[in-house]
Backbone as JSON, one array per atom type, in Angstrom:
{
  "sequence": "XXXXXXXXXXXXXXXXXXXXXXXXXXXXXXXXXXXXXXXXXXXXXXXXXXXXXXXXXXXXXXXXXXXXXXXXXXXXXXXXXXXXXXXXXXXXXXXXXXXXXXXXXXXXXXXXXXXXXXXXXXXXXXXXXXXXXXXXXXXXXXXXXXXXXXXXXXXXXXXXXXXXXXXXXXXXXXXXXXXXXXXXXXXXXXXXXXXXXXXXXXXXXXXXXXXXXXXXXXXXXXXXXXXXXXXXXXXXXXXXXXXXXXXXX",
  "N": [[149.12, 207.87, 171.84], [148.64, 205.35, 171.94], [146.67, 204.56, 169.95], [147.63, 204.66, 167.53], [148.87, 202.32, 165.09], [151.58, 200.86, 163.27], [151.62, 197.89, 161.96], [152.03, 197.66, 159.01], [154.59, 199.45, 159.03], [156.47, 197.62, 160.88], [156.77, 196.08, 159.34], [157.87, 196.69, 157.19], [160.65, 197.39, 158.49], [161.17, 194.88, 158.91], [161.6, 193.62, 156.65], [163.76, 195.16, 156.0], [165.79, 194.92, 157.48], [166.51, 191.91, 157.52], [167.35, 191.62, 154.95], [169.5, 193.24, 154.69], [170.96, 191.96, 157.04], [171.67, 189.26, 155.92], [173.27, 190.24, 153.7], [175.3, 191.06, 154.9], [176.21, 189.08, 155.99], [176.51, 187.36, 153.71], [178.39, 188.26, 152.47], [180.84, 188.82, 153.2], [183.08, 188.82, 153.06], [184.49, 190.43, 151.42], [183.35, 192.91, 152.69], [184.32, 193.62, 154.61], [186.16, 195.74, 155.03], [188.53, 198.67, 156.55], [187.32, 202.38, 156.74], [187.97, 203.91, 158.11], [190.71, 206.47, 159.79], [190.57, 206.61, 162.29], [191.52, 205.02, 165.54], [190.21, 204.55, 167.4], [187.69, 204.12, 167.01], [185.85, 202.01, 165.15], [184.71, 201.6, 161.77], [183.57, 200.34, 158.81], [183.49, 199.67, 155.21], [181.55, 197.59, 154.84], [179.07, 199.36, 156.92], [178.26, 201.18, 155.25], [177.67, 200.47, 152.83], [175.53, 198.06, 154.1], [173.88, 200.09, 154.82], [172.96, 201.89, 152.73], [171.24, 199.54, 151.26], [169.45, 199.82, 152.97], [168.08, 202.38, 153.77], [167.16, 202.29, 150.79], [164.95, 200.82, 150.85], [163.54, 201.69, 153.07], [163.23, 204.28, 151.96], [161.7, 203.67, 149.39], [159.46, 202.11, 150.65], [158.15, 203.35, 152.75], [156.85, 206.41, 154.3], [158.47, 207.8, 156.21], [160.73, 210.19, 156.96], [164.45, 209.44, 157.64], [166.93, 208.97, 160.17], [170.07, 208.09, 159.59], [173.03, 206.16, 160.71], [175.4, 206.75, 158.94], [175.02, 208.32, 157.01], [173.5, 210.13, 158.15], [171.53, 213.14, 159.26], [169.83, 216.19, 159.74], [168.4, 217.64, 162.79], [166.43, 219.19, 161.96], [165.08, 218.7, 159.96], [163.78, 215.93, 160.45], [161.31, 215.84, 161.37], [158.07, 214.62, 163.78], [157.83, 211.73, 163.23], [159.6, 209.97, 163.0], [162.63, 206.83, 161.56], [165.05, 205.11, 162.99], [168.42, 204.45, 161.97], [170.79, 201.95, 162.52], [173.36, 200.57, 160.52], [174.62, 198.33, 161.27], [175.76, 197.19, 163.91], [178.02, 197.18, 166.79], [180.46, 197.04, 164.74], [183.3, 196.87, 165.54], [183.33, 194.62, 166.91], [181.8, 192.53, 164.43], [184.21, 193.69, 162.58], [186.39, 192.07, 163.18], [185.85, 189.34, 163.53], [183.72, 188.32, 165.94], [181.07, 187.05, 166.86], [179.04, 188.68, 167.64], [177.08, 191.06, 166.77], [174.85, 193.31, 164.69], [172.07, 194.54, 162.75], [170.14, 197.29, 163.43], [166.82, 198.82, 163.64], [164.37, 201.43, 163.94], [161.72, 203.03, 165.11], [160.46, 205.8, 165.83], [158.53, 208.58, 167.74], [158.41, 211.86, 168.47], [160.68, 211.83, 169.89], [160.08, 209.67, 171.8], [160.23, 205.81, 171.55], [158.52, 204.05, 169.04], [158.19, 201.42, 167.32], [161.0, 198.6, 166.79], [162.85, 196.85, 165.39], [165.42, 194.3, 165.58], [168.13, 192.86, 164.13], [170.04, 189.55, 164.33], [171.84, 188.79, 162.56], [173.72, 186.71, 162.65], [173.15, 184.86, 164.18], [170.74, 183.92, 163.15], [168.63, 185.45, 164.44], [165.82, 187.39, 164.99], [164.55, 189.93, 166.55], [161.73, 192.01, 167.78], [160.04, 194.8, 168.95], [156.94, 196.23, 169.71], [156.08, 198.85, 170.82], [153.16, 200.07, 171.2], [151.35, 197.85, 171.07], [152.66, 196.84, 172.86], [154.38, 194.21, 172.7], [156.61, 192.12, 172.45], [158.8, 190.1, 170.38], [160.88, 187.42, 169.85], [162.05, 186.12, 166.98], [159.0, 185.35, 166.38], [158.34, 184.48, 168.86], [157.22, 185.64, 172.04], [158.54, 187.32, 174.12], [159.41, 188.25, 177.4], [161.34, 190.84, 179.83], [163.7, 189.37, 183.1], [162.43, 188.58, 185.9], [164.14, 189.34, 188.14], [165.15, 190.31, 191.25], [167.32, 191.58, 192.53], [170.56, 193.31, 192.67], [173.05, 191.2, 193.32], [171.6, 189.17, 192.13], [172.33, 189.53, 189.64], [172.49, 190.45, 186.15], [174.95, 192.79, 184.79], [174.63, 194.5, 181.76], [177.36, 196.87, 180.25], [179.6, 199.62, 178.43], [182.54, 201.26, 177.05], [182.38, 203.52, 175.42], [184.08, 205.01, 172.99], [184.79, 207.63, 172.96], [185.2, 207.33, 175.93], [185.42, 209.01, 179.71], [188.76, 208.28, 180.99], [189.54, 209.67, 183.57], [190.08, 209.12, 186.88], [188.23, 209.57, 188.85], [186.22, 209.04, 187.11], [186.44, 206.44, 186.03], [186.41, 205.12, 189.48], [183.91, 205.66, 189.89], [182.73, 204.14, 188.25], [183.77, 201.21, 188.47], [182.87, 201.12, 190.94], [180.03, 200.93, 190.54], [179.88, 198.69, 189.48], [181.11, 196.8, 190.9], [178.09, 196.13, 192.53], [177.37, 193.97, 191.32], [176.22, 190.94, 190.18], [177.26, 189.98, 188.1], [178.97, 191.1, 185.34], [179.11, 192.16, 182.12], [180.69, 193.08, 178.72], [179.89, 193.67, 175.67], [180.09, 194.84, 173.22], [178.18, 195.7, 171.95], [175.44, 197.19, 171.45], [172.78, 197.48, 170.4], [172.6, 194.46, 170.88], [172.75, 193.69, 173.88], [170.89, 195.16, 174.58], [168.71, 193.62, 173.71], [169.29, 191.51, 174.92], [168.62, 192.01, 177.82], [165.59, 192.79, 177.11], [165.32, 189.84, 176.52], [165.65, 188.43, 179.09], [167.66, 187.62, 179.84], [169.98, 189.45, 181.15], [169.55, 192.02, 183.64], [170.21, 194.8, 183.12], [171.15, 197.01, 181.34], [173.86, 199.37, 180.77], [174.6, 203.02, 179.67], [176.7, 205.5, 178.77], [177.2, 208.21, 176.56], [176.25, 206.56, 174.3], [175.43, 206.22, 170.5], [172.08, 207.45, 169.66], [171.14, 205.86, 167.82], [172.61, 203.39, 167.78], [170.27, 202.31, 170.36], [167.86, 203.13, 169.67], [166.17, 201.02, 168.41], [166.52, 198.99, 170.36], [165.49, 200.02, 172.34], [162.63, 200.42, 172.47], [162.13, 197.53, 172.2], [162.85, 196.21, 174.63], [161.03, 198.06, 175.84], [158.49, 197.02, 175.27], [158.72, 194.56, 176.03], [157.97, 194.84, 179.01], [160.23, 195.74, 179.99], [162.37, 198.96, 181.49], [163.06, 201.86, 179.48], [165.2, 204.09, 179.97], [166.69, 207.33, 178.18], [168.47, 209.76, 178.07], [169.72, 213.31, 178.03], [170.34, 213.89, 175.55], [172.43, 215.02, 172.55], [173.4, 217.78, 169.85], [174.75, 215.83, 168.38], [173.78, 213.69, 168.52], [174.26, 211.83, 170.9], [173.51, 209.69, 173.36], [173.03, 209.19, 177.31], [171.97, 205.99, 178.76], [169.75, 203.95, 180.1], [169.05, 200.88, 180.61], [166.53, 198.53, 181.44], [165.09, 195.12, 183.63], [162.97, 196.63, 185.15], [162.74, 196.36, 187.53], [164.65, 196.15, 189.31]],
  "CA": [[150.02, 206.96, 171.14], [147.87, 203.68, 171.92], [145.43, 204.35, 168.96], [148.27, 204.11, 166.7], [149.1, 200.83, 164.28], [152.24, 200.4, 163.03], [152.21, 196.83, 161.8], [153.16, 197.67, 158.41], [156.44, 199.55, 159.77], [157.14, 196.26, 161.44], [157.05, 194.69, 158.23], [158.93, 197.05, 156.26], [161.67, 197.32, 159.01], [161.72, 193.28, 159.08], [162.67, 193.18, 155.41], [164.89, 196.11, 155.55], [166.81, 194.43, 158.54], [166.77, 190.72, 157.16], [167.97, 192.17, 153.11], [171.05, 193.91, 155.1], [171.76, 191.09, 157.81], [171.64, 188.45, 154.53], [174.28, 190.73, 153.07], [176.3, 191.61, 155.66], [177.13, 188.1, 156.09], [177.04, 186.63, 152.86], [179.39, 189.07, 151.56], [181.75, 189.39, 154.42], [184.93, 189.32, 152.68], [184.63, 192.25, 150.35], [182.41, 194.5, 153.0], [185.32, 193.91, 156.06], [187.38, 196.95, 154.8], [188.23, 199.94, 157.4], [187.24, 203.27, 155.51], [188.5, 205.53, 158.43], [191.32, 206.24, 160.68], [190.33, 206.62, 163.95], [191.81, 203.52, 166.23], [189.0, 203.77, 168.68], [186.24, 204.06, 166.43], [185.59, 201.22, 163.42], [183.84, 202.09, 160.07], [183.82, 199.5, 157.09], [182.34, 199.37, 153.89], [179.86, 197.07, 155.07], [178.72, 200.08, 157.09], [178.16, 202.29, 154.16], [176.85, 199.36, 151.91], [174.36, 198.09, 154.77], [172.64, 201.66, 155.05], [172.74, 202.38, 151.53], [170.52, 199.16, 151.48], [168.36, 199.6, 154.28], [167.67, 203.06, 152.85], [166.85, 202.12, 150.07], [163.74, 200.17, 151.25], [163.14, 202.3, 153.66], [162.9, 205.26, 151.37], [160.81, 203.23, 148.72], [158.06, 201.61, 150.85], [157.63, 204.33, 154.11], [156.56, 207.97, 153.85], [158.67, 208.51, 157.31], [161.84, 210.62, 156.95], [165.38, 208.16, 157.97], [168.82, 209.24, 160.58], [171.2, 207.06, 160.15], [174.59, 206.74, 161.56], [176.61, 207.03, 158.28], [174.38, 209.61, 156.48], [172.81, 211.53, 159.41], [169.95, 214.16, 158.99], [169.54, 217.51, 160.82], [166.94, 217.34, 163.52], [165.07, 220.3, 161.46], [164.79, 217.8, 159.03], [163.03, 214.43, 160.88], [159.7, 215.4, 161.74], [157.46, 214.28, 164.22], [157.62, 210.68, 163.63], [160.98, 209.09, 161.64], [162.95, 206.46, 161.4], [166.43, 205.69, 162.89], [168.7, 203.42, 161.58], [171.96, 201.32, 162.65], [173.5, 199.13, 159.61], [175.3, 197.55, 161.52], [175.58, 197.83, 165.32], [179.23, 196.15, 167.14], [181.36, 196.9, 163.77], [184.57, 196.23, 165.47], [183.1, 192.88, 166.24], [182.14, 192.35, 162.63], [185.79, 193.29, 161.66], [187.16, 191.02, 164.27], [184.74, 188.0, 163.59], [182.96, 188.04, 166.62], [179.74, 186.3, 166.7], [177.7, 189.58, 168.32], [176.86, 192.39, 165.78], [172.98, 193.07, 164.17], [171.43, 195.49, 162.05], [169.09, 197.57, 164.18], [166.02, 199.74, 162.85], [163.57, 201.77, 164.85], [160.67, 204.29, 164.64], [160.72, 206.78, 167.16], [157.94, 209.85, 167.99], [158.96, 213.01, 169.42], [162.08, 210.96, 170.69], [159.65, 208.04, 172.09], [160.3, 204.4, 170.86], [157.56, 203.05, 169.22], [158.96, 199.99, 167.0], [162.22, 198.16, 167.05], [163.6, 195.44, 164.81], [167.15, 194.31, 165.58], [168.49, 191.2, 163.44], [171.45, 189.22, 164.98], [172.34, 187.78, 161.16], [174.96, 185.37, 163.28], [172.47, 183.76, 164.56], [169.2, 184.27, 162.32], [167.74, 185.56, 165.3], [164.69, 188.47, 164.47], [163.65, 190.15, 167.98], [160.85, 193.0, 167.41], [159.22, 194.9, 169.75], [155.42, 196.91, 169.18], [155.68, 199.27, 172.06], [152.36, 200.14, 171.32], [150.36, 196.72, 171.6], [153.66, 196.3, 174.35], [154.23, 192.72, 172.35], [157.9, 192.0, 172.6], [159.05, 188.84, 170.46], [162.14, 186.51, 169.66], [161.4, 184.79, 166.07], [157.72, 184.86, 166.84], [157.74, 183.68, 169.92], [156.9, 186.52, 172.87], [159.42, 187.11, 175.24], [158.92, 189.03, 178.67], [161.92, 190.53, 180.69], [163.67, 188.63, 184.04], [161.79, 188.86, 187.49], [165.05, 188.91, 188.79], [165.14, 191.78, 191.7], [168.49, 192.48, 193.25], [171.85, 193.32, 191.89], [172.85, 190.53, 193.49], [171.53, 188.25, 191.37], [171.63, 190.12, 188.2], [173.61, 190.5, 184.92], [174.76, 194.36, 184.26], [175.77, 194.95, 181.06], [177.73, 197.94, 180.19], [180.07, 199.64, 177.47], [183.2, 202.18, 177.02], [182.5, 203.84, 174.05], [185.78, 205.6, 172.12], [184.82, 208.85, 174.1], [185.03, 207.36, 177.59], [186.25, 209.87, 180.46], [189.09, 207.91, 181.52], [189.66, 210.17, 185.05], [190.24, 208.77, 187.81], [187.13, 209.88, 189.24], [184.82, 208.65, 186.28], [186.7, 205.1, 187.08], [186.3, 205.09, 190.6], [182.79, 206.0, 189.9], [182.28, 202.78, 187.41], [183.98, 200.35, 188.88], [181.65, 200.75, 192.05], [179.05, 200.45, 189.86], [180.09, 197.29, 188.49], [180.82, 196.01, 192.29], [177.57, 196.07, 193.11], [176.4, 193.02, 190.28], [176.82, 189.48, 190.85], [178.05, 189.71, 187.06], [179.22, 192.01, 184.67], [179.18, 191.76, 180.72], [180.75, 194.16, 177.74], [179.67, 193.12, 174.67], [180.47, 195.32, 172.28], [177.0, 195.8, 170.73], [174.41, 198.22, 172.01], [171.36, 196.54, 170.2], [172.16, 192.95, 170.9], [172.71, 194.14, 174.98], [169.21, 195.66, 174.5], [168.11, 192.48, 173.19], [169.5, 190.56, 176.19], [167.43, 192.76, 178.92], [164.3, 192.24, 176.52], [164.9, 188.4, 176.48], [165.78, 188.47, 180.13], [169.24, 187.33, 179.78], [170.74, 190.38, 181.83], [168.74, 192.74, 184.01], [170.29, 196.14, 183.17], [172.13, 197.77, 179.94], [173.55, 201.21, 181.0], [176.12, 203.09, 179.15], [177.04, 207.04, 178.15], [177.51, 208.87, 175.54], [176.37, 206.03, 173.07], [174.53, 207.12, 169.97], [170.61, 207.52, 169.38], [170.97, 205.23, 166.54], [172.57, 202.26, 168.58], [169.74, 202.02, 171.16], [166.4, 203.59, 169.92], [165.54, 199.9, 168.24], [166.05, 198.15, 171.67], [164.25, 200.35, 173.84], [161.17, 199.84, 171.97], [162.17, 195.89, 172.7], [163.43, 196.18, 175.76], [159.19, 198.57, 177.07], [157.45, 195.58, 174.61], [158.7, 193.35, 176.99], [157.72, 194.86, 180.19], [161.45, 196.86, 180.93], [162.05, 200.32, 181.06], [164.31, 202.6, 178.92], [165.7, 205.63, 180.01], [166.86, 207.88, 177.63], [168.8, 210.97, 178.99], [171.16, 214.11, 178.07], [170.59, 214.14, 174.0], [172.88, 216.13, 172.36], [172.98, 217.72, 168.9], [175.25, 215.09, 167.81], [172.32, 212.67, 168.96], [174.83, 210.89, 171.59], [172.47, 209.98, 175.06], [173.24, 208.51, 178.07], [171.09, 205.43, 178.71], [169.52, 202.45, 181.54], [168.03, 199.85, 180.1], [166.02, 197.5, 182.77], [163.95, 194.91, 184.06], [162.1, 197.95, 185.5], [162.22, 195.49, 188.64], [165.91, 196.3, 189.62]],
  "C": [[149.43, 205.56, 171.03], [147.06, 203.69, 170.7], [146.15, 204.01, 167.6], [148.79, 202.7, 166.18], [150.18, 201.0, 163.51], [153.11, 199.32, 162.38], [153.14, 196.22, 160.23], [154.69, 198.31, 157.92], [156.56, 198.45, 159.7], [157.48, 195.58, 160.14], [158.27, 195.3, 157.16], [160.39, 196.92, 156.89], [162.34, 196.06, 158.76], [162.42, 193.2, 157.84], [163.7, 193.82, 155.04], [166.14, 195.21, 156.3], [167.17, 193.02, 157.95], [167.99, 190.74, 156.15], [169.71, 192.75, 153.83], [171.61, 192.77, 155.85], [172.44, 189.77, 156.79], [173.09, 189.11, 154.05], [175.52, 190.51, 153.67], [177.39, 189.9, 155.87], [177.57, 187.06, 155.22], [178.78, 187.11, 151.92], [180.33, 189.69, 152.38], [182.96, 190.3, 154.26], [185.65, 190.36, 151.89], [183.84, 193.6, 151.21], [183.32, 194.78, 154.13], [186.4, 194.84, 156.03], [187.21, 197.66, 155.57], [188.82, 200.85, 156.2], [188.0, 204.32, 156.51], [189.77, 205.23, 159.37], [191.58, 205.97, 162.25], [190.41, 205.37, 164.55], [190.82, 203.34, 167.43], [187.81, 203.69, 168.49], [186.16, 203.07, 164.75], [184.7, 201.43, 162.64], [184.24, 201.35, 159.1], [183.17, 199.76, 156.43], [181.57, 198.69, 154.28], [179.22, 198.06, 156.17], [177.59, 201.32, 156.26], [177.49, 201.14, 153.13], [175.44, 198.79, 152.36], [173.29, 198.83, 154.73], [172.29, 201.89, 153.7], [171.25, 201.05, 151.28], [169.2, 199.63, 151.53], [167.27, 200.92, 153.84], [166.89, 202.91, 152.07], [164.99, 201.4, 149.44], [163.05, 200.95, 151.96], [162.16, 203.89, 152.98], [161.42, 204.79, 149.96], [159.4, 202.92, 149.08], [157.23, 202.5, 152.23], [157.32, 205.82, 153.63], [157.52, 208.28, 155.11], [160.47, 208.8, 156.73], [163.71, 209.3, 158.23], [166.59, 208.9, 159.14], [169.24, 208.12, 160.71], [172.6, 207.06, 160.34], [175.26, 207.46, 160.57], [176.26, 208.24, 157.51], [173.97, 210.85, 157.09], [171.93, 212.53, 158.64], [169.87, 215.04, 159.81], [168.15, 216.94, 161.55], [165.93, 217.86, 162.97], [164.57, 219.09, 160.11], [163.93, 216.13, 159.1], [161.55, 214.98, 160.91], [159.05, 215.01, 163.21], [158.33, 212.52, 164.83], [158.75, 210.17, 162.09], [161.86, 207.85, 162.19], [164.57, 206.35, 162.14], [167.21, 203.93, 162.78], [170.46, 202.95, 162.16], [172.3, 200.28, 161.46], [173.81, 198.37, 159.91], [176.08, 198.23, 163.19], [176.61, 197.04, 165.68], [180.19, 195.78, 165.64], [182.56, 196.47, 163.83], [184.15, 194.56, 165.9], [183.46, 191.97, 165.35], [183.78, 192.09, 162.1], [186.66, 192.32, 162.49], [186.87, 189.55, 164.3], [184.41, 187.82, 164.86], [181.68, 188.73, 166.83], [178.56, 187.71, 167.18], [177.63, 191.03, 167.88], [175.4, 191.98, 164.62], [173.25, 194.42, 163.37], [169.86, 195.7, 163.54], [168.36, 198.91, 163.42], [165.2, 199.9, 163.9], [162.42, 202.52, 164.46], [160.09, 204.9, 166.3], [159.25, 208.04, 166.8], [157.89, 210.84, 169.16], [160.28, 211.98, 170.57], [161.38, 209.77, 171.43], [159.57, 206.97, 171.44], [158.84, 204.15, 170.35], [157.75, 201.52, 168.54], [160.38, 199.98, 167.04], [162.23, 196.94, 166.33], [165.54, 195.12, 164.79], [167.25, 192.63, 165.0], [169.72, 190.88, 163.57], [171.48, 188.21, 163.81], [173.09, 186.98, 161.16], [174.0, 184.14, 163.52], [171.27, 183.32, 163.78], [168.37, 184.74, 163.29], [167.02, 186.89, 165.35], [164.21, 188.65, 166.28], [163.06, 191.49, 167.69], [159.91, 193.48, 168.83], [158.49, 196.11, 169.24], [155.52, 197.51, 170.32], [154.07, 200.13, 171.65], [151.07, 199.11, 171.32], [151.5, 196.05, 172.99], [153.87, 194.34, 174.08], [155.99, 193.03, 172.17], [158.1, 190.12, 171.86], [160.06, 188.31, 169.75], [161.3, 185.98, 168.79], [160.22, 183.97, 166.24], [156.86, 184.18, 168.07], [157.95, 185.21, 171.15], [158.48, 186.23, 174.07], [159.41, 188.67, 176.13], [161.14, 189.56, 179.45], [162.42, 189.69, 182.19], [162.83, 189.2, 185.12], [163.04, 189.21, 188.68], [164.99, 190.74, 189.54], [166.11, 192.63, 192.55], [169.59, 191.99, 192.71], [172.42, 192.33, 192.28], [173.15, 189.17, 192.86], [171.56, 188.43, 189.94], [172.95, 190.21, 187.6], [173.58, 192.06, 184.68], [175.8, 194.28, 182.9], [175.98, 196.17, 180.67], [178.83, 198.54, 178.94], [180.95, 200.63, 177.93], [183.23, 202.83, 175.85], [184.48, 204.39, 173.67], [185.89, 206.96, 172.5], [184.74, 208.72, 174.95], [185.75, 208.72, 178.53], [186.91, 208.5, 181.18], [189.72, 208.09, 182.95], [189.49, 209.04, 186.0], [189.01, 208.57, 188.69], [185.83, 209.04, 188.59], [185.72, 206.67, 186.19], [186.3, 204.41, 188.37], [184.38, 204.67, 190.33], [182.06, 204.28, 189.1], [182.52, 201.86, 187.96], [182.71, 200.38, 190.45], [180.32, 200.54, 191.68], [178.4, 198.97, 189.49], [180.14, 196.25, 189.69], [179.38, 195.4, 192.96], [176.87, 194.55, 192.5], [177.14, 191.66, 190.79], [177.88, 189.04, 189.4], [178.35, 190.73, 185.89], [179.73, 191.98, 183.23], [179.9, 193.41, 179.79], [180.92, 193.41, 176.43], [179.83, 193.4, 173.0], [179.19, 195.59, 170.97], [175.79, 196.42, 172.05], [173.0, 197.63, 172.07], [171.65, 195.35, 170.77], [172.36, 193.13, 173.21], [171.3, 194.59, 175.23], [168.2, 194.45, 175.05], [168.03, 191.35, 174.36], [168.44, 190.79, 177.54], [166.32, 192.43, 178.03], [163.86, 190.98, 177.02], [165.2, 187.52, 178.08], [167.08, 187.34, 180.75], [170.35, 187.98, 180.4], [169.63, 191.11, 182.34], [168.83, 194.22, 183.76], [171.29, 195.91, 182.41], [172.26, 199.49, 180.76], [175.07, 201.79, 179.97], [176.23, 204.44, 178.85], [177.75, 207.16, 177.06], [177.82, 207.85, 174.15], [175.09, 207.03, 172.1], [172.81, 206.78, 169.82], [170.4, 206.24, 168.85], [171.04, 203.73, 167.13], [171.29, 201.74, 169.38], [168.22, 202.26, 170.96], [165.73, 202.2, 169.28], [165.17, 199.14, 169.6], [165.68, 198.46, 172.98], [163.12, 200.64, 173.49], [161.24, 198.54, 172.72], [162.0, 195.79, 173.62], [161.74, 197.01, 177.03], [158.35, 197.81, 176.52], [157.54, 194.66, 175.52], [158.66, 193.53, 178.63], [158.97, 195.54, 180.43], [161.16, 198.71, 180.3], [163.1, 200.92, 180.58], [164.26, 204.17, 179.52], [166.3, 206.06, 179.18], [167.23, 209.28, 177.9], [169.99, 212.02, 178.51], [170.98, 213.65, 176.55], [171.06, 215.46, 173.98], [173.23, 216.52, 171.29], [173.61, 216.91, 168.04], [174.53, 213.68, 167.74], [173.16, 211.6, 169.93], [173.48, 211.77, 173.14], [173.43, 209.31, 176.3], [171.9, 207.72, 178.36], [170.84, 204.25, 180.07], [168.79, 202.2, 181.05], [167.42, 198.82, 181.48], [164.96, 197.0, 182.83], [162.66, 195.69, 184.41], [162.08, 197.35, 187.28], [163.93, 195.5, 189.77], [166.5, 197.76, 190.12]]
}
């Protein structure tokens, strides 16, 4: 995998991700519609408008086959070495106006990360990581995970998706989890949580049964910058269970 180059992925991803984050927020007020019913899961038109996008670039300037959330793709159908796409990562955010929702794009082989572009279009902030030159960087500028080495002192962030097991048991089990941190974040965004462990803003992302799509951009980011992604329990719906980390924790 080291002999491989990548850099114009990186470039196509960057303009796929910019062209959608640009959108997403110039054109708020006509893309903030919910298309489905489900009260624990949000879907807008800027969902379905984003990807159609992102697509669109994607399909024009790459030869690599695409999954993305709203379209999806059989596995017999990716290949080797494809593409996976989020239009829009923390949608109920988005429909909520808060500030922490990206477009995230990836390129994955045989299920290993190798690029990652996630664009936090709130902020203008571009974080990319090359896990094959292992270059991890914030708007051109390199950024390393924390040194930070006991829970302790550390930031865990974590998530409940809209399929949590709310048991008693799988409670019990979390909350002691969560005891053990000096602080504990839910952010409502998969990539930009990624992004945080990358830029060494939290030491550990963990969460179940989110999807492929959410996380395979920022665990490229997240081994560019020195942490490590786990990736665990895919299933043919492409939901994993995941630990993002310093690697030092």
């Amino acid at each position: 995998m080291d002999k491989l180059n990548f850099d114009e992925e990186i470039g196509i991803a960057i303009k796929a991700a910019k062209s959608a984050g640009k959108f997403l927020k110039e054109d708020k007020k006509n893309l903030n519609l919910k298309i489905n019913s489900n009260p624990k899961d949000t879907k807008l038109i800027a969902d379905l408008k984003s990807e159609k996008l992102i697509l669109n670039i994607l399909n024009s300037e790459s030869n690599y086959p695409v999954l993305a959330e709203e379209t999806g793709k059989s596995s017999e159908d990716l290949g080797e070495i494809f593409w996976v796409v989020d239009p829009l990562d923390g949608t109920a955010n988005y429909n909520r106006n808060i500030p922490i929702c990206c477009v995230s794009i990836g390129l994955v082989k045989k299920m290993q990360p190798l690029i990652g572009v996630i664009f936090d279009f709130n902020n203008g902030d571009i974080f990319i990581g090359d896990n094959i030159k292992k270059l991890a960087r914030l708007n051109n500028e390199k950024i390393v995970v924390s040194d930070i080495h006991n829970k302790t002192d550390g930031v865990l962030i974590t998530g409940l998706p809209f399929n949590t097991d709310y048991s008693d048991k799988a409670l019990k089990k979390l909350i002691s989890d969560m005891q053990a941190w000096k602080k504990v974040r839910m952010i409502g965004s998969a990539a930009m949580a990624s992004c945080y462990v990358a830029s060494g803003k939290a030491e550990l992302y963990k969460e179940k049964g989110i999807y492929l799509w959410d996380i395979i951009a920022g665990a490229a980011i997240v081994e560019s910058a020195g942490g490590r992604a786990e990736i665990n329990n895919i299933n043919e719906a492409f939901q994993v269970d995941v630990v993002f980390s310093n690697s030092k924790i």
